[in-house]
N, C-alpha and C positions, 0 to 999 in steps of 0.2 A: 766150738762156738766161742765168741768172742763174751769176755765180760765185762759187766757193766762198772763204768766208771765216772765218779763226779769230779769235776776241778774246780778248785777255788781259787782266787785272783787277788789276792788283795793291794789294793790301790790307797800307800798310805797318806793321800795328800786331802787338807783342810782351807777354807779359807783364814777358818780362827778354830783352834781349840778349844772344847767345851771345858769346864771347871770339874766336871768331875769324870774326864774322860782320861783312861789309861790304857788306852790303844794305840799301835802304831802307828803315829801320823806326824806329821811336819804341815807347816805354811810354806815351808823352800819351794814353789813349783818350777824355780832353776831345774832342778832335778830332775823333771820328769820326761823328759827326750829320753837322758840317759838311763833313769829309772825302766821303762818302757822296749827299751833297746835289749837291757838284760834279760826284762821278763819274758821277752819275747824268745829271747835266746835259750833260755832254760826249760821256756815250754817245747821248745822243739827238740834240745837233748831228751827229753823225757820223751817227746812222741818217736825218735828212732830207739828209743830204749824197751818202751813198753804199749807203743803203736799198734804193733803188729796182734797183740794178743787181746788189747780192751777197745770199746767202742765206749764213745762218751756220751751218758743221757741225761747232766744235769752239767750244770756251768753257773757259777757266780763270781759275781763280782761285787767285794765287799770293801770296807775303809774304815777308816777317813772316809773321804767323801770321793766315790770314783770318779763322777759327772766333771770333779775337779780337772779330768785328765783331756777333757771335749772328746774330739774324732777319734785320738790315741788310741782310746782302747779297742775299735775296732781293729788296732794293729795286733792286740792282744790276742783278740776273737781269731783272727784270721790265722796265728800260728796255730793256737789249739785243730783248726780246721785241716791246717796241713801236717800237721803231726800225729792226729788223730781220727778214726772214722768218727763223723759225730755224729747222730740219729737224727732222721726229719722231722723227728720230734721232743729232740731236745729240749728240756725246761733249761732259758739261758735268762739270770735274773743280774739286777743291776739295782745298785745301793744309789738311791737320789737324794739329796738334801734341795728343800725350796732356797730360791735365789743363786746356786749354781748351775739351773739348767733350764734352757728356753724350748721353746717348739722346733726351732730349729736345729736344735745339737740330740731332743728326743727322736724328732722324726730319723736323722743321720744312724742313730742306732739303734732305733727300730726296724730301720731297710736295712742296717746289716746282720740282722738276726736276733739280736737282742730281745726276749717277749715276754717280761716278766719284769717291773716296776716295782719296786718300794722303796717307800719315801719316808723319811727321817722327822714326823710330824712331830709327834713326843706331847702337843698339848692343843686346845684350842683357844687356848688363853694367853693373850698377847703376854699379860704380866708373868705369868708363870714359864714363857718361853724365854723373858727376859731373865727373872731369876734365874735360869740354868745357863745362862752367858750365850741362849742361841742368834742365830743373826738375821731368824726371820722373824713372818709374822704370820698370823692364821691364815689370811689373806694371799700371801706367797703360796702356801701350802696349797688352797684352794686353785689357786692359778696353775700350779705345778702339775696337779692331779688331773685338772681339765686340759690341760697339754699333752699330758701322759695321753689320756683318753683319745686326742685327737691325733698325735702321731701314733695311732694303730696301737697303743698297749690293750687289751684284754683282760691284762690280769694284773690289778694295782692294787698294793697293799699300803699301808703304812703303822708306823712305829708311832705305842703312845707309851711314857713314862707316867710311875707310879710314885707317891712319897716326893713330890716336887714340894721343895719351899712354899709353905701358908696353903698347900692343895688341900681341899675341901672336899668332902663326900658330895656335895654338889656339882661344883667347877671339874671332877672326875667325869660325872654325870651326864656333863654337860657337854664334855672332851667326847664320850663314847656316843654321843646320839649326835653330834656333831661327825663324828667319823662315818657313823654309817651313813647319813644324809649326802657324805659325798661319792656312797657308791662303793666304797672301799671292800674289795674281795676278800682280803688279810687283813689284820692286824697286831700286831705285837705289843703285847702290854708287861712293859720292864720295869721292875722293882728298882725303884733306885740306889743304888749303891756307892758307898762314898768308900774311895780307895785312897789309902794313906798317902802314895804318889803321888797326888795332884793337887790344884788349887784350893780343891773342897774340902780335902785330907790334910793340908794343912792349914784351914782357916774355914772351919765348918761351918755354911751359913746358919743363921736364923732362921728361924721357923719352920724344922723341919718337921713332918710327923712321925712318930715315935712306932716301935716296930708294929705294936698292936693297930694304930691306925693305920699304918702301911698295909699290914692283915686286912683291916676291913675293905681297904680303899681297893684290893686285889679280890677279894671273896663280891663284893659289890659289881665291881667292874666285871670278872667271870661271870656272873648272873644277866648283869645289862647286856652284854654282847650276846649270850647265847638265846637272851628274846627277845634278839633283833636278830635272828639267822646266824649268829657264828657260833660255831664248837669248837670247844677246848681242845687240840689236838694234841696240845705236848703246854707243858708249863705254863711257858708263857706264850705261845701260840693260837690262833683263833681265826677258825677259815668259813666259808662260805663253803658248802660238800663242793669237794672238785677242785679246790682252791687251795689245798695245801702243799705247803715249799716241799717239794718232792727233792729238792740236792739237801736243805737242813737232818729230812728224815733220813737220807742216808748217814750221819754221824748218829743219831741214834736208835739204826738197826746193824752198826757195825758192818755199815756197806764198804767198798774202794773207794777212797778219793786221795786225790793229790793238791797240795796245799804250792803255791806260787807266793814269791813275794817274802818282803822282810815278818816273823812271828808266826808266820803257815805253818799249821798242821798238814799231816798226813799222817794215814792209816789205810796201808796197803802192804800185801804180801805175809800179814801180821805179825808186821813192826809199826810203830808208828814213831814219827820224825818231824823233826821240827827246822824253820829257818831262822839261823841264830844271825844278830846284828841288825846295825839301825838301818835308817834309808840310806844314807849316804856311803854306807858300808856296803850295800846291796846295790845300789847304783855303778859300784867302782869295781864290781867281780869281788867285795871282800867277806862278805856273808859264810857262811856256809852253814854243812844239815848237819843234824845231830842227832843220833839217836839215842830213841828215847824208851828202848825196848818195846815187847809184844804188845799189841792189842787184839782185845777180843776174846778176852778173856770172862769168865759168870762175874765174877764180881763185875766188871765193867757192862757184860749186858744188862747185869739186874740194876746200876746203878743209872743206865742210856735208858731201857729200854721203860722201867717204873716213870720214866717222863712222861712218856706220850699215853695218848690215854687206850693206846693198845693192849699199854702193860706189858710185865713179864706173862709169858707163854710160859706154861707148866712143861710142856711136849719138849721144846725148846731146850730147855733148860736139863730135859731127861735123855733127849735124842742128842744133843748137841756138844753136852758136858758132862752126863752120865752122873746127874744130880737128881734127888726126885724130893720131893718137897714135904718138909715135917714140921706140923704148924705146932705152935709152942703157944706158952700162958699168952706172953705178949701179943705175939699176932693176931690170937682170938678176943684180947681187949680192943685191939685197933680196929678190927673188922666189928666187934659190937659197938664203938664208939661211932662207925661210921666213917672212920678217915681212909679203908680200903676196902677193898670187895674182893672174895676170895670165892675164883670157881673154875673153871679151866685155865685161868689168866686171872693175874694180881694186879688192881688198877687203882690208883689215885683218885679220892672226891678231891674238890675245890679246895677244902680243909683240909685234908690228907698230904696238898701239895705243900701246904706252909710249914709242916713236919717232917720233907721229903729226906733231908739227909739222917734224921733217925730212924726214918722205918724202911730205908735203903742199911742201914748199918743190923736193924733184927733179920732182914730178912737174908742177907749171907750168911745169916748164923743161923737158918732156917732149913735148911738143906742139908741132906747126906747122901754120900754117895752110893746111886740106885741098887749097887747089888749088896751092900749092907742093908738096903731097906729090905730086900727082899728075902733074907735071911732068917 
């Protein structure tokens, strides 16, 4: 039997880069024939490479801004297709930002299999869209969504930012009951983070809120969405039941995927690899992989898998790595504090996530290996 495989696409082109964004993207869309040409190329080495043994049941395409790329990327779509068996029911997702993409270039890649929108909203507030240097308006977003709807998407999510410049527990508030009004399946709600790299890192705006507000503006927000119908699935994550990104949760249950594109991951055959170099390097045949040693390893499950709100598996963790689980002073404070739940599976409250990289750090120290416990 064949196994299951996700690919991811990244499409590094923008029309302007955000101020606080340090991802691979470029405005060059010279580049993108050529860009496009390679990706194309290297997704079908892979499909004679490792074709014959996987079948693919998730697909994305993420950025910069893909929509940047119009029809192109069904050229993308179509090598994975002949390189690859793909399932009739492949979840195939695609990264929109408003004012890159009309009803006419949605519909073009909805009829070529595309069936899974998210749009790059981040706020419903003109001003605070402008503080973050984006180049729409709520309005755009709105239009964008109702095109989505109408070129046959199904399943529409979009992206709201946390900690934006002078944001308010309200204008938050106002952002989430705003998103749901438009019907929105997903949502992704991201802590803002300013990385030294970029505009924001080097010339930190004004009026940002401080981490504790940032805390509330996330514990607030997780509350609003979950009673308006969305559940926390993972982080920063929140779906309508049935509506969760099925290729994201393969990175944290340590599924196969294969990463395309200049700064792609992969974690497959357990190694996991990365693509080094910029676009233009990547464009030219000058890229190449590097490895980055094994994955899939307990620390890395316990550290993927305490995301989602599946939690760490106890069995898992016994059947899988031959660890069984020794609760200590700490973990029994955390669990009386409320920031986890311990009972076949170790899982994250709302509070519990703002602590996540210290109670992922007790809890590899939590474990011994099962046949010392049994001793």
């Amino acid at each position: 039997m064949k196994k299951a495989l996700g690919i991811y696409v990244h499409i590094p082109f923008c029309v302007k880069k955000c101020g606080y964004c340090d991802f691979c993207s470029v405005a060059d869309f010279s580049l993108i024939p050529e860009y496009i040409t390679r990706l194309c190329a290297d997704i079908r080495e892979a499909g004679e490479k490792h074709g014959a043994d996987c079948r693919v049941d998730t697909v994305y395409f993420g950025g910069g801004t893909p929509t940047c790329a119009g029809t192109r990327l069904i050229d993308a779509l179509d090598a994975i297709r002949a390189g690859f068996e793909l399932d009739e029911d492949a979840e195939i997702s695609l990264e929109a930002n408003p004012a890159t993409a009309d009803l006419e270039l949605l519909k073009a890649l909805r009829g070529a299999g595309f069936n899974r929108l998210s749009v790059g909203i981040q706020s419903a507030d003109d001003g605070e869209l402008k503080k973050l240097g984006r180049i729409h308006s709520f309005s755009d977003a709105v239009r964008t969504v109702a095109e989505g709807r109408a070129a046959g998407f199904s399943d529409v999510g979009g992206d709201m930012m946390l900690g934006i410049p002078d944001q308010t527990p309200e204008s938050m508030a106002r952002t989430v009951r705003a998103f749901a009004a438009l019907g929105l399946d997903h949502v992704s709600a991201y802590m803002l983070k300013i990385e030294p790299d970029t505009p924001f890192g080097r010339n930190v705006p004004d009026g940002l809120p401080d981490e504790e507000q940032t805390a509330e503006l996330y514990l607030n927000a997780a509350s609003l969405l979950r009673g308006l119908g969305y559940e926390r699935y993972e982080i920063s994550n929140f779906a309508k039941p049935g509506f969760e990104c099925r290729h994201n949760m393969k990175y944290w249950s340590l599924g196969d995927y294969l990463g395309f594109g200049p700064t792609a991951h992969s974690c497959f055959g357990g190694r996991r690899t990365s693509v080094e170099g910029g676009v233009a390097e990547y464009a030219a045949g000058r890229a190449y992989v590097k490895d980055r040693g094994p994955c899939g390893g307990a620390d890395e499950y316990i550290m993927l898998a305490l995301r989602t709100s599946g939690g760490v598996d106890l069995r898992v963790m016994e059947e899988r790595y031959g660890l069984r689980f020794k609760p200590n002073a700490v973990i029994s404070e955390l669990e009386k504090r409320g920031f986890i739940s311990v009972s076949d599976k170790i899982t994250l409250s709302d509070e519990g996530v703002l602590l996540s990289n210290s109670v992922i750090t007790e809890l590899t120290e939590a474990f011994e290996p099962a046949k010392e416990a049994g001793k």
